[in-house]
C-alpha positions in Angstrom: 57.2 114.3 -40.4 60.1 116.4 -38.7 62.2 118.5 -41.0 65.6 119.7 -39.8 67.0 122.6 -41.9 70.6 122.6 -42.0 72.0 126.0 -43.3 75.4 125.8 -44.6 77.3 122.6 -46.0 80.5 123.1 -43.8 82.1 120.1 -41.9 79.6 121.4 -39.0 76.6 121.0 -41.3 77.8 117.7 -42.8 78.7 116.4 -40.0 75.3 117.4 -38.3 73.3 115.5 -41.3 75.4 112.4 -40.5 75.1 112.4 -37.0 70.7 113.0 -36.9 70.7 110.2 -39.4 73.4 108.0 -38.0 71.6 108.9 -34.3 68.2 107.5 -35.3 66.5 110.5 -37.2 64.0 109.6 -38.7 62.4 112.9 -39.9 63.2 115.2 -43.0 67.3 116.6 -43.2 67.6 119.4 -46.0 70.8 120.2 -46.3 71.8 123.6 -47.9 75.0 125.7 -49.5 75.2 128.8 -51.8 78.5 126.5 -53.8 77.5 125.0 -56.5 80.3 122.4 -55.3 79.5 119.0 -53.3 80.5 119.7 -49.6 84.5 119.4 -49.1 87.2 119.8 -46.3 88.9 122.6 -46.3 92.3 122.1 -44.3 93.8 120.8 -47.5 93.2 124.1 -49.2 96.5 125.9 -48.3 97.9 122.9 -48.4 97.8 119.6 -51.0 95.2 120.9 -52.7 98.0 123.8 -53.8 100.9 120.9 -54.2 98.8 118.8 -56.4 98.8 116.0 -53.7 95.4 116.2 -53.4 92.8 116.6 -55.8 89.1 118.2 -55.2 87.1 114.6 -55.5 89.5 113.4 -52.7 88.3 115.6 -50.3 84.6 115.5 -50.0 82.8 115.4 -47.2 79.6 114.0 -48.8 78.8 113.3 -52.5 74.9 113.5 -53.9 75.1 109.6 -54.0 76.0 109.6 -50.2 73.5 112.3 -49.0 71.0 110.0 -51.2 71.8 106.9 -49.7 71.3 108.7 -46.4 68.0 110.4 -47.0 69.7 113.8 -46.8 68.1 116.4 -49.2 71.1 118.2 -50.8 70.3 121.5 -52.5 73.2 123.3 -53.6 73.4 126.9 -55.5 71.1 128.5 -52.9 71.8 131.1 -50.4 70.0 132.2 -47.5 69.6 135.8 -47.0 66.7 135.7 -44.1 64.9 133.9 -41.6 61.9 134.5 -39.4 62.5 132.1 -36.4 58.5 132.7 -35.3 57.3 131.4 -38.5 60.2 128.6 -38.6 61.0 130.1 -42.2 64.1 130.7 -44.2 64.2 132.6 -47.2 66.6 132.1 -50.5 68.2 134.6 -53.1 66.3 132.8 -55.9 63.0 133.9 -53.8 62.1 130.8 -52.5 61.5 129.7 -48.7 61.7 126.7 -46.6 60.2 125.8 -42.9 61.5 124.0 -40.7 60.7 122.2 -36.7 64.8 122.8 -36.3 67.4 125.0 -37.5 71.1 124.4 -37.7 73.3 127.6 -39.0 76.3 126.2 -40.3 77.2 129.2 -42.7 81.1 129.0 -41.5 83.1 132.5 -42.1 84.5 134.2 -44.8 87.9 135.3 -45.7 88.4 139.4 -44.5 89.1 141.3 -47.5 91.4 143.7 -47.8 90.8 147.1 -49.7 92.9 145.6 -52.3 91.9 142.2 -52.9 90.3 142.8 -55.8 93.3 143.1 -57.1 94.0 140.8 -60.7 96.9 138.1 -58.8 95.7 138.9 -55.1 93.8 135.6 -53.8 91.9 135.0 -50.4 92.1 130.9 -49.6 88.4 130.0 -48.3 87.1 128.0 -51.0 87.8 125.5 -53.3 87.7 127.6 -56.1 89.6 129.8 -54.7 92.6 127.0 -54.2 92.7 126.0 -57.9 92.9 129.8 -59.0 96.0 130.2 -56.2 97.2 126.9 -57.8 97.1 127.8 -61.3 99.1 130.9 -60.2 101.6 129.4 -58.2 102.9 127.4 -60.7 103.2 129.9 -63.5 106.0 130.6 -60.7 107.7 133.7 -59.4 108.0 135.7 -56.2 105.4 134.7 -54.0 103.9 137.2 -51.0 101.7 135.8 -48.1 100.0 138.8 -46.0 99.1 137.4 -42.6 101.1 135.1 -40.7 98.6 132.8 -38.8 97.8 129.2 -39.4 96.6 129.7 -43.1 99.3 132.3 -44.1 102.0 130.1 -42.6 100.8 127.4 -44.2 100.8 128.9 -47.6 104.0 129.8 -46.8 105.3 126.6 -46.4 103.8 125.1 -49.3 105.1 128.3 -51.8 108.7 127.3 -50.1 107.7 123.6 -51.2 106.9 124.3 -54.8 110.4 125.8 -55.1 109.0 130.0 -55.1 111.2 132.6 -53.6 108.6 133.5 -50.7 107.9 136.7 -48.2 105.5 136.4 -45.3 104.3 139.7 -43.5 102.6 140.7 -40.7 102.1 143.3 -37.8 102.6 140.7 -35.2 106.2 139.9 -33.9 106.3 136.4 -34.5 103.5 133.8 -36.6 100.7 132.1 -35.0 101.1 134.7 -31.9 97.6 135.0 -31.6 97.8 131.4 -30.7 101.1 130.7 -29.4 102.9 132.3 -26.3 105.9 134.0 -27.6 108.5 131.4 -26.8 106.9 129.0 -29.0 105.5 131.8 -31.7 109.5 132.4 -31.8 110.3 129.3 -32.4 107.8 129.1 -35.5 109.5 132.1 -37.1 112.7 130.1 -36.6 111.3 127.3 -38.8 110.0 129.7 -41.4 113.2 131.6 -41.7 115.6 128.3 -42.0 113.2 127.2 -44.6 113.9 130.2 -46.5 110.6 132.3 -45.7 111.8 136.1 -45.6 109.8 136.7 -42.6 109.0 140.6 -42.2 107.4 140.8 -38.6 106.0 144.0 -36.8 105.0 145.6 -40.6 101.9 146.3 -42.3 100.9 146.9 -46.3 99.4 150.3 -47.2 98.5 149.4 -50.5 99.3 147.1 -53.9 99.0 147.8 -57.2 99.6 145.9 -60.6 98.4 142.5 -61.9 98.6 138.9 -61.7 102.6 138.3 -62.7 103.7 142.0 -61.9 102.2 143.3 -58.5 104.0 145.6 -56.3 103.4 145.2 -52.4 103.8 148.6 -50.6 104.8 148.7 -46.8 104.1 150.8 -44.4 107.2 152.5 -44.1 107.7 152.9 -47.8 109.3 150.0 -48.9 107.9 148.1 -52.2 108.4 144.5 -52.8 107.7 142.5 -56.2 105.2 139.4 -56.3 103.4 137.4 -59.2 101.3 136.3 -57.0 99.8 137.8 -53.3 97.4 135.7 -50.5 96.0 137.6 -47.8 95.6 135.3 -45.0 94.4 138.0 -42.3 91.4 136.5 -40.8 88.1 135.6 -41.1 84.4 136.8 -40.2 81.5 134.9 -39.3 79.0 134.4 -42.0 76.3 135.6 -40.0 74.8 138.9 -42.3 71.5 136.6 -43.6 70.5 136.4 -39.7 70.1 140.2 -39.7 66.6 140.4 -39.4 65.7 137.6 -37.7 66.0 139.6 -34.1 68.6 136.8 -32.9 71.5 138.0 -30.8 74.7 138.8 -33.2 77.7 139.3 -31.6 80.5 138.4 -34.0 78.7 135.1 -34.6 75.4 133.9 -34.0 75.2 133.8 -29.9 74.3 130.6 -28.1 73.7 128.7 -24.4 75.9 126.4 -23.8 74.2 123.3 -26.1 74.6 125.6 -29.2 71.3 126.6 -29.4 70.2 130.2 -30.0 69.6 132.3 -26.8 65.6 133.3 -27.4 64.9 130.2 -29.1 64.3 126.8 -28.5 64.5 125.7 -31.9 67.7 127.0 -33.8 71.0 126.1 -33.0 74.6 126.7 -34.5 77.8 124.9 -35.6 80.9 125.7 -36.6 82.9 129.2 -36.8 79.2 131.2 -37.0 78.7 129.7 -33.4 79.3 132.0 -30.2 78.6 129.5 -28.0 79.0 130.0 -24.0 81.3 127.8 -22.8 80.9 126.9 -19.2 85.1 125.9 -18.3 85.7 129.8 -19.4 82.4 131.2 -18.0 82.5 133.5 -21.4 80.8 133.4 -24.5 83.4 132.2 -27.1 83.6 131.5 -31.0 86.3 129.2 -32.1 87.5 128.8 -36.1 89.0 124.9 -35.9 87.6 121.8 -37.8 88.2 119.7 -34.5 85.7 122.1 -32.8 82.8 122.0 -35.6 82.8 118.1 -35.7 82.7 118.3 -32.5 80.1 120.3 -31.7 78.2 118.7 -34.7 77.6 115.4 -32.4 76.1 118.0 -29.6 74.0 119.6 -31.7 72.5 116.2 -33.2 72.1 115.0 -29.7 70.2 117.6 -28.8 67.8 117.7 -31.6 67.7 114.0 -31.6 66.8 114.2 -27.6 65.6 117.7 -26.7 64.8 116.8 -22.9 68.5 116.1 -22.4 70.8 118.2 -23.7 74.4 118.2 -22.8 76.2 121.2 -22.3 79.4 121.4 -24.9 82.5 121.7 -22.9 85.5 121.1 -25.7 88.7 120.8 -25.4 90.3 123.1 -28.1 92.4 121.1 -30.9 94.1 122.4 -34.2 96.7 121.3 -36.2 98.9 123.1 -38.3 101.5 121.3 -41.2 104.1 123.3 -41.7 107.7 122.4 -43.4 108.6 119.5 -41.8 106.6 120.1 -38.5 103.2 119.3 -37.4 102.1 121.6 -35.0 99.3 119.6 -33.1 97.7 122.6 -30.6 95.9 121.6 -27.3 93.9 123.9 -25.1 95.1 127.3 -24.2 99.0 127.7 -25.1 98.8 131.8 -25.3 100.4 133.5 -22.1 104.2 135.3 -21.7 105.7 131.8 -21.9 105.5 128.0 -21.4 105.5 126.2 -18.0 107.2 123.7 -18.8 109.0 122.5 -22.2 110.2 119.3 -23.1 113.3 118.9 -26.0 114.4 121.7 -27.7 112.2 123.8 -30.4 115.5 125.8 -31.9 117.0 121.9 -32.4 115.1 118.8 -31.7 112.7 117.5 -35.0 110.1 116.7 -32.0 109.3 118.4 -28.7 106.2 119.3 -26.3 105.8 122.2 -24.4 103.6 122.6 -21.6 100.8 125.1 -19.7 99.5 125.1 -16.6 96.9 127.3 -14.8 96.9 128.9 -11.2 96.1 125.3 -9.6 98.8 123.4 -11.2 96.8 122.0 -13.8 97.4 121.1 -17.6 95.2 124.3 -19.3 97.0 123.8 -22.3 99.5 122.2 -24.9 101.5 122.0 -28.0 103.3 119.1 -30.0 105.5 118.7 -32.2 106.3 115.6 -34.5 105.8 113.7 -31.1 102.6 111.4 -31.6 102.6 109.6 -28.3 103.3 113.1 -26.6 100.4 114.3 -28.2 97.7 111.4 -26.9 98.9 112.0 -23.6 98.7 115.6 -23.0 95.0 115.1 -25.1 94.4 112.5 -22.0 95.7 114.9 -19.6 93.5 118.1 -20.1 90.7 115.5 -20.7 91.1 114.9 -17.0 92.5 118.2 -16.0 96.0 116.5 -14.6 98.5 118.2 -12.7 101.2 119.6 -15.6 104.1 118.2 -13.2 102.7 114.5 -13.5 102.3 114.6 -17.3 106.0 116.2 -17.5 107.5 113.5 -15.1 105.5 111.1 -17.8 106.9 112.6 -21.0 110.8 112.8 -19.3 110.7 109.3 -19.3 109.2 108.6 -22.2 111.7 110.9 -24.0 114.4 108.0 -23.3 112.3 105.7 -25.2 112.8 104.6 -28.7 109.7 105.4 -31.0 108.0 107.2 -27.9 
């Protein structure tokens, strides 16, 4: 019998299991995670998990009872720390080893730690325990200050503002998300934080931050110290790729891949998730992408290609994230980085709901982003599905603008 070794229970690695069995696998799955923890989602952890809205057992992603039903081998408490692809091995911190006929590395990323976040009161959000020890802090209450200002710091933001704490949000950038937003729309973001009453300090950086849980002090760069009970550091994240040291694959800030996620070298080893470079044939680049949409996604490629090695299909995504944040949902399509939008539909100083638009060099939809707009959002997802012209989708969503409920 087959055995598939899938390192890492993320939503890749889950969602991998799922997908062999659900595909017709009929060999061995061994499914593996250094938590203790059943496997979980982890959007709601700067999120509901923090409001109380949701509680741990509501998120999983697959419970021992599930993975038994499923004939998925769940071993839990065990990290990897090597692997010798020629003898199909990998090798455990408690000294054991497994083999394997395929590999999946689904080890994720971790939070980037700052010098200080070792720091009693100073908390990185990447795991589940990590959310209930930010929770338990959050509502002792006080001043509340959020170091980073992308998609996890803005939405620990936002919730802080949403449990009632006086919050800060900092970062070097000018405006939030504007590693992912052009800066019309990035502007418009700092807009929402600000009227929410986020003291947004843009364009400055910490130098250091002493104390303890309750009494920390947050020093900036230009001198200035600000009080917090309780700190998050929201300023990136790294591939968890360190244990594939050894093993003579390519590492290039992830673990680097063809275009059907398997590991260049190998035949045998493939990768899901945010430890996947993977090279993506519509940018002609190698490419490593952080979103849940993308590891589920490439989850079903990666099963395919196990479950039918003599034809693969190259992974060609279309980039998707969302992003709850106040009383927005930012739903982010393709490419929306660049000096502005092409085209944008409603107001995002005004309207509750508007869409703004990207196109490339050949008049075509490259990219998207929606707010509070659901139909908007299924047809611009249609659109770069079939690489429209941007000026058809806008004559589309002018009309339906007019429209009650559209």
């Amino acid at each position: 019998m087959t055995r598939t070794l899938i390192v890492g229970a993320s939503v890749g690695g889950v969602r991998t299991a799922q997908a062999l069995r659900g595909g017709g696998y009929d060999g061995e799955i061994v499914l593996i995670d250094l938590e203790t923890e059943a496997p979980y989602d982890k959007p709601p952890l700067s999120k509901a998990l923090l409001t109380g809205s949701a509680v741990p057992d509501g998120i999983r992603l697959l419970t021992p009872e599930q993975a038994g039903a499923a004939r998925i081998d769940l071993l839990l408490g065990l990290r990897a720390v090597g692997l010798d692809p020629r003898a199909r091995v990998v090798a455990f911190d408690d000294g054991s080893s497994l083999g394997y006929d395929r590999l999946v590395v689904a080890t994720g990323g971790s939070a980037r730690r700052p010098p200080w976040a070792t720091t009693d009161g100073v908390h990185l959000v990447r795991t589940l325990a990590d959310a209930a020890g930010l929770r338990r802090d959050l509502a002792a209450g006080g001043p509340l200050v959020v170091i980073g200002a992308g998609f996890v710091g803005a939405e620990v933001a936002s919730t802080g503002r949403r449990l009632g704490l006086d919050v800060t949000m900092i970062d070097a950038q000018p405006y939030p998300l504007s590693r992912s937003l052009s800066p019309d729309l990035a502007r418009a973001v700092l807009a929402l934080h600000e009227n929410a009453g986020v003291r947004c300090l843009m364009g400055a950086g910490v130098s250091g931050v002493a104390g303890s849980r309750g009494r920390l002090t947050v020093t900036l760069d230009d001198g200035t110290e600000l009080k917090a009970a309780t700190l998050v550091a929201g300023i990136g994240a790294a591939p968890s790729d360190g244990w594939l040291a050894t093993s003579g694959l390519t590492l290039d800030d992830g673990l680097v891949c063809d275009e059907h996620c398997r590991a260049v070298g190998t035949t045998d080893v493939y990768a899901v998730g945010d430890v996947a470079r993977w090279f993506d044939l519509a940018r002609g680049r190698h490419v490593r992408v952080e979103h849940w949409t993308n590891a589920v996604e490439q989850a079903a490629y990666v099963a395919h290609a196990i479950i039918d090695p003599r034809s693969p299909r190259p992974y060609r995504p279309v980039d998707f994230v969302w992003s709850d944040q106040h009383h927005w949902k930012i739903q982010v399509i393709g490419d929306a980085t660049g000096p502005a939008a092409t085209a944008i539909l409603g107001d995002p100083m005004a309207d509750q709901r508007f869409a703004a638009l990207y196109a490339d060099e050949h008049g075509r939809l490259r990219g998207a982003v929606v707010v509070n707009w659901p139909r908007a959002l299924v047809r611009c997802r249609k659109a770069m599905r079939e690489t429209a012209a941007w000026r058809d989708l806008t004559a589309d969503l002018h009309t339906a603008v007019g429209r009650a409920g559209a």
